[in-house]
C-alpha positions in Angstrom: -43.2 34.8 -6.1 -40.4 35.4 -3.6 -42.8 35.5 -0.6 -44.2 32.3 -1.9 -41.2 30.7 -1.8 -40.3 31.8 1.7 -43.3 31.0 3.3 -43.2 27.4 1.4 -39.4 26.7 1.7 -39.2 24.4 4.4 -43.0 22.7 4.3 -43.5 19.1 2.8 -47.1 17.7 3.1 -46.5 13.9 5.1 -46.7 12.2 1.6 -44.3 14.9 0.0 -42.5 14.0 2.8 -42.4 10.4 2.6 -41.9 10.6 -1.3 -38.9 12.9 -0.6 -37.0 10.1 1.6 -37.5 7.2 -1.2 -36.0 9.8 -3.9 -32.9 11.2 -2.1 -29.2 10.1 -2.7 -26.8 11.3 0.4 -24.5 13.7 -0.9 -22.6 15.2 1.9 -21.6 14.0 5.2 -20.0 16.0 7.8 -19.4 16.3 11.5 -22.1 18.8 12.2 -25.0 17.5 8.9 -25.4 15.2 6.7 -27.0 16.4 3.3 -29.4 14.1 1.1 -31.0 15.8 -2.5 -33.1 14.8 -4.8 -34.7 17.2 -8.0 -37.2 19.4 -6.7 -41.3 18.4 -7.2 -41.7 22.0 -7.6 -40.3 25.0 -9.5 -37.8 26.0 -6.4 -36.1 23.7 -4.6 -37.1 23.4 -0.5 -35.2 22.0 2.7 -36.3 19.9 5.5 -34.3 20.0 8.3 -34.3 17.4 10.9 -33.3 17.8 14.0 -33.0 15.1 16.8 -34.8 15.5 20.4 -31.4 14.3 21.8 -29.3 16.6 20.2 -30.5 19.4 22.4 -33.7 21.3 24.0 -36.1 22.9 21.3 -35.2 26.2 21.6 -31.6 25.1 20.4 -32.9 23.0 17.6 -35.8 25.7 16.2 -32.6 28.2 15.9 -30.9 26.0 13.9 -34.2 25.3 11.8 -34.3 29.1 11.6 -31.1 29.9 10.6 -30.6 26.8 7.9 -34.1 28.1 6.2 -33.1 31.7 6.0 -29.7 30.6 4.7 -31.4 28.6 1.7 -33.6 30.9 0.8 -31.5 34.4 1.9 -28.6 32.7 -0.7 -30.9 31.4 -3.1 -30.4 28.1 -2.8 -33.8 26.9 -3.7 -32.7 28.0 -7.6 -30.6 25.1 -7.8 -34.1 23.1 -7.9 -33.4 20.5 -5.3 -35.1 19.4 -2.4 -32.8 18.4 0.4 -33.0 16.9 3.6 -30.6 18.1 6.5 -30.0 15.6 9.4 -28.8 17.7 12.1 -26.1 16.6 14.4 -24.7 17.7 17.8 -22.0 19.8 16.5 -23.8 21.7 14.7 -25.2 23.4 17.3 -22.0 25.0 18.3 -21.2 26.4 15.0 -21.6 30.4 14.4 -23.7 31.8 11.8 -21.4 32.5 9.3 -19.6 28.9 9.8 -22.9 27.3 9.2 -23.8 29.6 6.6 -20.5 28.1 4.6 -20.9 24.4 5.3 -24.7 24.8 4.0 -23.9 26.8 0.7 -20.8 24.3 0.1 -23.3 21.2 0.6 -25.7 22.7 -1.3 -23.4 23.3 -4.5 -21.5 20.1 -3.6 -25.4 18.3 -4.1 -26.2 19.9 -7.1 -23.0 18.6 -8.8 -23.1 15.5 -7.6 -26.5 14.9 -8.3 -26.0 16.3 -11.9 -23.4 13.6 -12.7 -25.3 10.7 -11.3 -28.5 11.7 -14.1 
């Protein structure tokens, strides 16, 4: 199951994807990401992360795809059973690894709470 989950974490078919932007509530919002949730369509929760052309050259923004995926799944985040978008901003680009590993996990668990108190 595990290998499943990592290969599928960050892919949403176009209408998964276009489902996934009518459902979500923003939850967090913050200098370097903003964080939108909604319940997950399948039995682990997944991540799409967007990242702006403007914000930097691809190889800066696949990193940060890279590193935000392996953070979800490497925490386990996809257990909380939400599917979240991540709008990327500038500043996030700047952040280390462990400084964006924090602000992710604290969205995260600042989603799920929200989102339970709004069902």
């Amino acid at each position: 199951m595990n290998s499943k989950i990592s290969r599928e974490i960050g892919r949403f078919s176009k209408k998964e994807t276009s489902e996934l932007f009518k459902k979500v509530k923003r939850i967090s919002r913050h200098p370097a990401f903003d964080v939108s949730c909604a319940p997950a369509t399948k039995d682990f929760g997944r991540i799409l992360v967007v990242t702006p052309k403007r914000i930097a050259k691809a190889v800066k923004r696949n990193l940060t795809r890279r590193r935000i995926k392996a953070i979800f799944y490497e925490e386990k985040l996809y257990k909380r059973l939400l599917d979240c978008i991540l709008f990327v901003k500038k500043d996030c680009l700047e952040l280390s690894f462990e400084e964006l590993k924090q602000l992710v996990i604290d969205a995260v668990h600042k989603s799920k709470k929200s989102h339970n108190s709004h069902i």
